[in-house]
ZASE-710218 format. One record per residue (C-alpha): residue in one letter; x, y, z; residue number from 1. Coordinates in steps of 0.001 Angstrom, whole numbers. Layout:
BEGIN
<rec A, <X, Y, Z>, NUM>
...
***
This chain:
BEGIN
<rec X, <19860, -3518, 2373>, 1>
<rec X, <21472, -6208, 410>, 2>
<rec X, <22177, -9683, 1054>, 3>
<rec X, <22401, -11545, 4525>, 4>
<rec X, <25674, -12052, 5891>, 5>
<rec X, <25017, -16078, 5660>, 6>
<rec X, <24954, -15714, 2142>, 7>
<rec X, <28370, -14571, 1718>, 8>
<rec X, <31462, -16782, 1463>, 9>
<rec X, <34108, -16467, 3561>, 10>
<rec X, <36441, -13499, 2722>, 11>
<rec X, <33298, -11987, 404>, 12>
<rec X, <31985, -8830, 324>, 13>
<rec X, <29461, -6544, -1195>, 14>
<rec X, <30393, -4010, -3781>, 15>
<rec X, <26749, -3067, -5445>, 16>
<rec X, <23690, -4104, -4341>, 17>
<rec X, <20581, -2332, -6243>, 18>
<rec X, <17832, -3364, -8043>, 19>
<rec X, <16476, -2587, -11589>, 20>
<rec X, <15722, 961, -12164>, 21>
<rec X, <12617, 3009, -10908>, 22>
<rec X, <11868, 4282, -14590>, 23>
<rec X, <10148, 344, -15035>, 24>
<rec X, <7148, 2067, -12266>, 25>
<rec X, <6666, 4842, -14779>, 26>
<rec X, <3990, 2861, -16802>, 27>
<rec X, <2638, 1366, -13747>, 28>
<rec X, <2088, 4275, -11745>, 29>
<rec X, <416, 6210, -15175>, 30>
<rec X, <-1799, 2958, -15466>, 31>
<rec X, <-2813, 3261, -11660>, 32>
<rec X, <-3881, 7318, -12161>, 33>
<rec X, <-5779, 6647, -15402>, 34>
<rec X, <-7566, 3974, -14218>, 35>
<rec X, <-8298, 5693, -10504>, 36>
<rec X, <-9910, 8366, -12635>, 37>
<rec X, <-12028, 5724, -15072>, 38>
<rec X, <-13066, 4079, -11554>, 39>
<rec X, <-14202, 7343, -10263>, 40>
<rec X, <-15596, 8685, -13527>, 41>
<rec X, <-17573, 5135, -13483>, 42>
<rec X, <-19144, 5057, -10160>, 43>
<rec X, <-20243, 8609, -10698>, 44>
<rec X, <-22175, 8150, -13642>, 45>
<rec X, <-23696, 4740, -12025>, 46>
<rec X, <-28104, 5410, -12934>, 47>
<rec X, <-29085, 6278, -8913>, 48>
<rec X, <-31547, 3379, -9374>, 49>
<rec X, <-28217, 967, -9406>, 50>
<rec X, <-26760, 2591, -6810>, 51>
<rec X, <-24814, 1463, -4322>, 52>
<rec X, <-24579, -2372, -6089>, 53>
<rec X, <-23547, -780, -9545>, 54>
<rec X, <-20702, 1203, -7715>, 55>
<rec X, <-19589, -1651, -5999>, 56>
<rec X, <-19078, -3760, -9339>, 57>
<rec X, <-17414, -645, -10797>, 58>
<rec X, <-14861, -994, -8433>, 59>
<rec X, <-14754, -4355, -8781>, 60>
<rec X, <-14005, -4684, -11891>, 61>
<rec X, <-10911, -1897, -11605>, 62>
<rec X, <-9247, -5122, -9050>, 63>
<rec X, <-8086, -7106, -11822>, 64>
<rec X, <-6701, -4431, -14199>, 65>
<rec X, <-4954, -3118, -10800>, 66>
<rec X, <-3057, -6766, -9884>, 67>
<rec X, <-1985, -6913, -13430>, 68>
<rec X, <-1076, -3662, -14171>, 69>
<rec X, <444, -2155, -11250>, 70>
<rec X, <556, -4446, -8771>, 71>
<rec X, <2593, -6973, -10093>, 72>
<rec X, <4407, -5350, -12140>, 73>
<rec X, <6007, -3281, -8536>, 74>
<rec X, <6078, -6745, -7099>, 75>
<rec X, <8389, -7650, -9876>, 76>
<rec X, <10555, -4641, -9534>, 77>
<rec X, <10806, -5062, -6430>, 78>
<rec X, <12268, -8344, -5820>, 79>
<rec X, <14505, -8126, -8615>, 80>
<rec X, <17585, -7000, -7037>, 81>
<rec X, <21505, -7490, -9002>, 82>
<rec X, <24446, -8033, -6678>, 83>
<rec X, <28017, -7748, -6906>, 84>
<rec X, <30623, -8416, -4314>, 85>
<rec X, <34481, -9138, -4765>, 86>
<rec X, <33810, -12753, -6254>, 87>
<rec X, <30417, -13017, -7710>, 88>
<rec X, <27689, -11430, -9752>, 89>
<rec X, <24389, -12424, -8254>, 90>
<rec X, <21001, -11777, -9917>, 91>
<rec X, <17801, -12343, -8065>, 92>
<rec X, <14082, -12133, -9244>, 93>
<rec X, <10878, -13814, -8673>, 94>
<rec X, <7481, -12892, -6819>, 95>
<rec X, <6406, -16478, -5903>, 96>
<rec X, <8840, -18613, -8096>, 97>
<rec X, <12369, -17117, -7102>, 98>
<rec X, <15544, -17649, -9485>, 99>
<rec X, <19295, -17155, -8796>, 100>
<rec X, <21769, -16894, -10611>, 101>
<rec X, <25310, -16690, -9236>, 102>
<rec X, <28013, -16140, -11800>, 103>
<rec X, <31782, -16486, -10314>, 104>
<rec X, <33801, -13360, -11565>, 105>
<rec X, <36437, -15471, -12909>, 106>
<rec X, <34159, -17302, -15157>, 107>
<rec X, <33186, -13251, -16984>, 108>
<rec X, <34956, -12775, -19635>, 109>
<rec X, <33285, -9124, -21648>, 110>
<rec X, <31214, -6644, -19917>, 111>
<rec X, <29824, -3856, -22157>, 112>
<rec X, <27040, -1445, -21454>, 113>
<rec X, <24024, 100, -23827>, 114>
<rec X, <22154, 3177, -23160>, 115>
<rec X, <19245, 4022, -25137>, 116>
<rec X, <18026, 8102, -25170>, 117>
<rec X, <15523, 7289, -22109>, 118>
<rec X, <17911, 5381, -20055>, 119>
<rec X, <20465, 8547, -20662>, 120>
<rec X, <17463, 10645, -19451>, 121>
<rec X, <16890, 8334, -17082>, 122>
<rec X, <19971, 7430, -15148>, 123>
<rec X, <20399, 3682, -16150>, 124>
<rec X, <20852, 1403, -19096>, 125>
<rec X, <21706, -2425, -19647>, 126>
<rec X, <24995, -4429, -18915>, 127>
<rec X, <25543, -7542, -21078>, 128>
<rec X, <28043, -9929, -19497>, 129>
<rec X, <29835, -12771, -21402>, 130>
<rec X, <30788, -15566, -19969>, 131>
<rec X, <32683, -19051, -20296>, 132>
<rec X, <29183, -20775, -20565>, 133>
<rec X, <28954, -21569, -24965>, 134>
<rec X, <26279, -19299, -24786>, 135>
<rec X, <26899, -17274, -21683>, 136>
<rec X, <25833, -14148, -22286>, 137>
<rec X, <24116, -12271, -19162>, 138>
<rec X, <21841, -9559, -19535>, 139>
<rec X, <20637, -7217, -16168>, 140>
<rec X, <18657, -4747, -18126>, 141>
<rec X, <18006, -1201, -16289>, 142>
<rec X, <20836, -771, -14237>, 143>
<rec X, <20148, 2422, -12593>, 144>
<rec X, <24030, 4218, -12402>, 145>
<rec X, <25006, 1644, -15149>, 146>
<rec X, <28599, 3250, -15659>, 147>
<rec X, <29178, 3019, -12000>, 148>
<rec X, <28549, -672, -11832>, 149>
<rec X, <30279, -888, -15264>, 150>
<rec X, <33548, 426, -13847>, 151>
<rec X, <33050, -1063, -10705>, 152>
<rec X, <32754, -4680, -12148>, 153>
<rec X, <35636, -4101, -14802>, 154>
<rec X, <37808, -3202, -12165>, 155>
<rec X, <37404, -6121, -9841>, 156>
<rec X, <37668, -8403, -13309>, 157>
<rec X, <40915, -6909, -14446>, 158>
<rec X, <42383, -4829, -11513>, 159>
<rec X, <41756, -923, -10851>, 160>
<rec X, <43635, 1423, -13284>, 161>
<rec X, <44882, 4256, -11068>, 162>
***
């Protein structure tokens, strides 16, 4: 699903519409197993004298390592989302303070790609964007299909090579 119809121009369409690669819920999800098992290992070995108030704060204490650690980091992958239709490049992240960024494809100048070993592995990699601004330079790290979006960009900037 990309972006509503009423946020389009007239005559504008959607090319790409994704959001950063799954590989940043790697950590997050290995976080979330090790500490399910520390949480587990913990209210098992909670004295029987303790019991069931010393399991309870065992738990407890798993909540905040689990909102800053997993939670919020799949919050932020999930509402950062990179969009490109047939006049803009539009950027959107945030989990309670939102930021756009709409840059006009006329106003891009460079677009080059890097891929490190994991993002090769992976699927993705990072597009840096120059543009008119002094120091324009636009960075949407973890593309996922980078050299898709990479051709697909450079071929709306400076017309499709057959």
């Amino acid at each position: 699903m990309g972006l509503p119809p009423k946020l389009l121009g007239a005559d504008e369409y959607e090319v790409i519409h994704t959001r950063t690669h799954a590989k940043a819920l790697v950590g997050p999800a290995l976080v979330l197993i090790v500490l399910g098992a520390a949480v587990g290992a913990g209210v098992a070995l909670v004295p029987t004298e303790f019991r069931p108030i010393g399991q309870v704060a065992v738990a407890g204490l798993s909540v905040i390592p689990l909102l800053f650690w997993v939670v919020l980091p799949f919050l932020r992958w999930r509402t950062t989302t990179y969009t490109l239709t047939n006049r803009r490049l539009i950027t959107r992240r945030g989990v309670l303070n939102k930021v756009s960024l709409d840059v006009p494809l006329d106003r891009i100048h460079e677009v080059s790609q890097e891929r490190s070993l994991s993002d090769r592995m992976f699927g993705c990699g990072t597009l840096q964007i120059q543009t008119a601004a002094e120091d324009g330079v636009v960075v949407l790290a973890d593309v996922p299909e980078v050299e898709h979006v990479h051709a697909e960009m450079t071929g709306l900037l400076f017309g499709r090579t057959p």
